[in-house]
N, C-alpha and C positions, 0 to 999 in steps of 0.2 A: 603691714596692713594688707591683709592679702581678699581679689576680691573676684566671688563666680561675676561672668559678663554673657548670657543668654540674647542672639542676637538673632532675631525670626526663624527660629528653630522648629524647625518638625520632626516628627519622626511618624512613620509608620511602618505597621505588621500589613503584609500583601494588599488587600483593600481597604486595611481600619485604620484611620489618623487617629493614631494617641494623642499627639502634641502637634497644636496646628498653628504654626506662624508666632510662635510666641518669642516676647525680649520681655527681659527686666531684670535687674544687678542685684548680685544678694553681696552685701557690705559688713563690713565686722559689726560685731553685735547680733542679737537676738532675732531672724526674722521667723513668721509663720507664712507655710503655706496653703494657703486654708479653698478648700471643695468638697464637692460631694463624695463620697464613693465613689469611682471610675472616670473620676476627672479627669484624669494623665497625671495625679503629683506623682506615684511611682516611675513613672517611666523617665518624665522629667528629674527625678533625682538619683536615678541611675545614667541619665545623660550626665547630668553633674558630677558622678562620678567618677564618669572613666567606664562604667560597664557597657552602656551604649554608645553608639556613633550615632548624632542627631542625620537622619535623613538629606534635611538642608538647612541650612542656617550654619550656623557655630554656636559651641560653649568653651568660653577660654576661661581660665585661670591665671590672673593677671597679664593678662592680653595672648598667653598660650594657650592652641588648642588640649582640651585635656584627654582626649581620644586618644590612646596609646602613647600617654605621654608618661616616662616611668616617674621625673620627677614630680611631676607633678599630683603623681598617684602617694609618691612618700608624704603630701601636706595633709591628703584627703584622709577623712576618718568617715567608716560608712557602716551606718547600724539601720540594717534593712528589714523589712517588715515582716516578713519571712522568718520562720526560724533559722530552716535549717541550718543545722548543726549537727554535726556528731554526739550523737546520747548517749552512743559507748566511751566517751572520755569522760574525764574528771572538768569541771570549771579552770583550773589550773593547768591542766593539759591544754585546752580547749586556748587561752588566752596564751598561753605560752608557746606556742605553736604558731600564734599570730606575730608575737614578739620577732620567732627566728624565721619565717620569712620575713618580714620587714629585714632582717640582716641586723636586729641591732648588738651592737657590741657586749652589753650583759642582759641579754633575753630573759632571765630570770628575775633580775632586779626589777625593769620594766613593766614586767607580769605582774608582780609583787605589789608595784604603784597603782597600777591600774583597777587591781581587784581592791584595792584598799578605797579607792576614788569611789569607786562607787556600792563601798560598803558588804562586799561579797567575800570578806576572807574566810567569815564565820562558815562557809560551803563550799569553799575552793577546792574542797578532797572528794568531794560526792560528786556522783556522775549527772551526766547532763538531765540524762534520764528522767531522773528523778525532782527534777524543780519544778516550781509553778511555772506559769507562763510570764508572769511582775519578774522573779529569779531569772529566766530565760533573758528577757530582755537588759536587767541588768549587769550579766556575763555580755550578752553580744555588744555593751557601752564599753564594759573593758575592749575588748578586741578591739573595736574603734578606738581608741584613749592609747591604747599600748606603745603606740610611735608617737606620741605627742605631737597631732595633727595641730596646723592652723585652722584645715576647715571643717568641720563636723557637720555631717547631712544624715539626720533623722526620720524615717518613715514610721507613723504615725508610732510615738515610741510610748506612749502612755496607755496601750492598748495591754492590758488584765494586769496592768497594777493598780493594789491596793492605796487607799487614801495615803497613806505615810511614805510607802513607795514614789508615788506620783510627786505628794509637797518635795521629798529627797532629791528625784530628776531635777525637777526645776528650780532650786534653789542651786543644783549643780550649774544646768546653764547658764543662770543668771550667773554664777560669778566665771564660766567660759566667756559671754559675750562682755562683762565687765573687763577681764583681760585684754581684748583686743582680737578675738577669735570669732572666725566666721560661724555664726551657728545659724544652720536653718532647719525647722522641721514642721511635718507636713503632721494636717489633722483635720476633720470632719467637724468638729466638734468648736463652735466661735468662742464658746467661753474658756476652755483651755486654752486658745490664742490668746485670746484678751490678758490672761492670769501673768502672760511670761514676756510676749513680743509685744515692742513699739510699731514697729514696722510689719506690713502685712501683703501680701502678694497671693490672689484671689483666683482660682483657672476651675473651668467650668466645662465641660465636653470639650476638653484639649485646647479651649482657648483661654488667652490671660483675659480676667475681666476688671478687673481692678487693683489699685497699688495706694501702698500709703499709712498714712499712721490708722491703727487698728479704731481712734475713732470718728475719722472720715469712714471708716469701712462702715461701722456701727451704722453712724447717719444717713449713709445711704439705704443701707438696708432697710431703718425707720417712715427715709423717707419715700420709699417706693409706695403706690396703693395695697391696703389690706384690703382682705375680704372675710367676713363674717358672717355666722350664725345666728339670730338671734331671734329667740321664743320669749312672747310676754304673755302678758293675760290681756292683751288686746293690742294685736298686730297693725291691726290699719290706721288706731289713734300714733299709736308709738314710729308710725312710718312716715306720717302726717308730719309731725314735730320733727323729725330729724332729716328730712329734706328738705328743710327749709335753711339748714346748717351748710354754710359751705365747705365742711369739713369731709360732708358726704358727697359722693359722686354718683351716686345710684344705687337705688333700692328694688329687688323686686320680693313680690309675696308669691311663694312656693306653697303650695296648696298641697301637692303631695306631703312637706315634710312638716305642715302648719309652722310655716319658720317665715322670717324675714332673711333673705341675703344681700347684704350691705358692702357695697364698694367705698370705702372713706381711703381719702385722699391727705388727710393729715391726722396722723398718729395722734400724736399728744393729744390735741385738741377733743377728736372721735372721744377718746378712751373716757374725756372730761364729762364728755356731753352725754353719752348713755345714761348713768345715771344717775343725773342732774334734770333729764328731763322723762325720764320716768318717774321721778321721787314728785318734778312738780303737775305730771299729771294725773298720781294718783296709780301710775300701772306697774305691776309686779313682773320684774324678768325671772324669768325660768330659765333660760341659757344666755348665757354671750361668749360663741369662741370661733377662734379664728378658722377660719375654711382653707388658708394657704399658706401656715407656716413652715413646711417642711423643707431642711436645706437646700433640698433640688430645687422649690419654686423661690425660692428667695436669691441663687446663684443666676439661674434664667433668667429673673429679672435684671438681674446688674449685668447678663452680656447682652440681652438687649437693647438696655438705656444705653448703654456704650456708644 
């Protein structure tokens, strides 16, 4: 049972905090690590690896630091977001070359397993060159797989595969973290968490803002305030009726965009009420959409409420 231990770690480039004061345990099994774009999950999962040394804090590997630690680099398997790779090799060169640093004893064999695991033998002869970016990604899962890591760390690995591609990944880890192996991997994207992790670990402009089962994460996200658009065929009746709901927490009337903006304070209920109380007074909506759902304002929120 092998397990990463992230203990108020930072790291920073000259004046910019990637990762700022952050803990939390990634444990066998399936975790996500879910943020915006430029969160810090990259940096964070090259501390994880062994490629950085955290600033301050520690990242140990079952209670060993993993910064220049060799054994503890032979558990790690690290399929990074990045391509780079060699386009002049073959897929089989490419992994097989991963094999004989590792040092393992038949580097060929290994090769062999690994491109089969994730379904790439059919291209193991064609240069790197030449694949999709869905191909690219699942060559650099061999190279990670080739020493039969305990811990597998993911950056965002679902990034230009196709539907079949993506169901194949995840059905992969799902039966990694069924084993007893550490997986974690990082993504933007909450519904891809949802599809694969129980457990979820949330970092937001380099700080952690949440942890937990992916649907404590859900709920909170639900239940922070929305804010809304909304155009009827009669604004000031339709604003009348719904601030009378405690559901809403403020309404004003924008005269520039003839719209209603609506702050509602509980989801479920709000979403009931619009058009139940436009139906009983007669008034036709022409819009209702959200004004602040984009991952960055919904991250913000949770390391706020924090």
């Amino acid at each position: 049972m092998t397990t990463i231990s992230i203990d108020r770690a930072s790291r920073w480039f000259g004046n910019v905090v990637a990762v700022n004061d952050v803990s939390m345990t990634i444990e066998p099994g399936v975790t996500g690590l879910l943020g915006p774009n430029g969160a810090g999950k990259s940096t964070l999962i090259h501390m994880m690896s062994g490629f950085l040394p955290p600033s301050s804090g520690s990242v140990t590997l079952d209670g060993t630091p993993i910064w220049k630690n060799q054994q503890a680099y032979k558990q790690i398997g690290l399929v990074p977001e990045r391509e780079a790779m060699y386009d002049f090799l073959t897929g089989w060169d490419f992994v097989l070359a991963n094999a004989e640093l590792h040092g393992l004893p038949d580097p060929g064999a290994a090769a062999q397993r690994a491109l089969a695991t994730v379904e790439m033998e059919y291209a193991q002869d064609r240069q790197v060159s030449t694949y999709s970016k869905g191909m690219k990604q699942r060559v650099k899962m061999a190279s990670a797989l080739v020493h039969d890591p305990a811990v597998l760390l993911l950056d965002e690995p679902f990034n230009g595969m196709d539907p079949r591609q993506r169901m194949q990944l995840m059905e992969l880890l799902r039966r990694f973290g069924a084993e007893g192996r550490t997986v974690l991997f990082s993504s933007h994207i909450l519904e891809e968490v949802e599809q694969l992790a129980r457990h979820i670990e949330v970092i937001v402009a380099g700080r952690h803002a949440a942890s937990g089962d992916y649907r404590k994460i859900r709920r909170l996200m639900t239940d922070r305030p929305h804010r809304y658009t909304v155009r009827s065929s009669d604004d000031r009746a339709l604003a009348a009726a719904l601030i009378a709901d405690p559901s809403t927490a403020g309404i004003e009337l924008d005269y520039k965009e003839r719209a209603l903006q609506i702050q509602a304070i509980d989801f479920y209920r709000f979403t009931e009420l619009v058009p139940r109380v436009a139906k009983e007074a007669g008034i036709r909506l022409l819009t209702v959409s959200p004004a602040d759902e984009s991952l960055e304002s919904v991250f913000s929120y949770l390391v706020a409420a924090k």
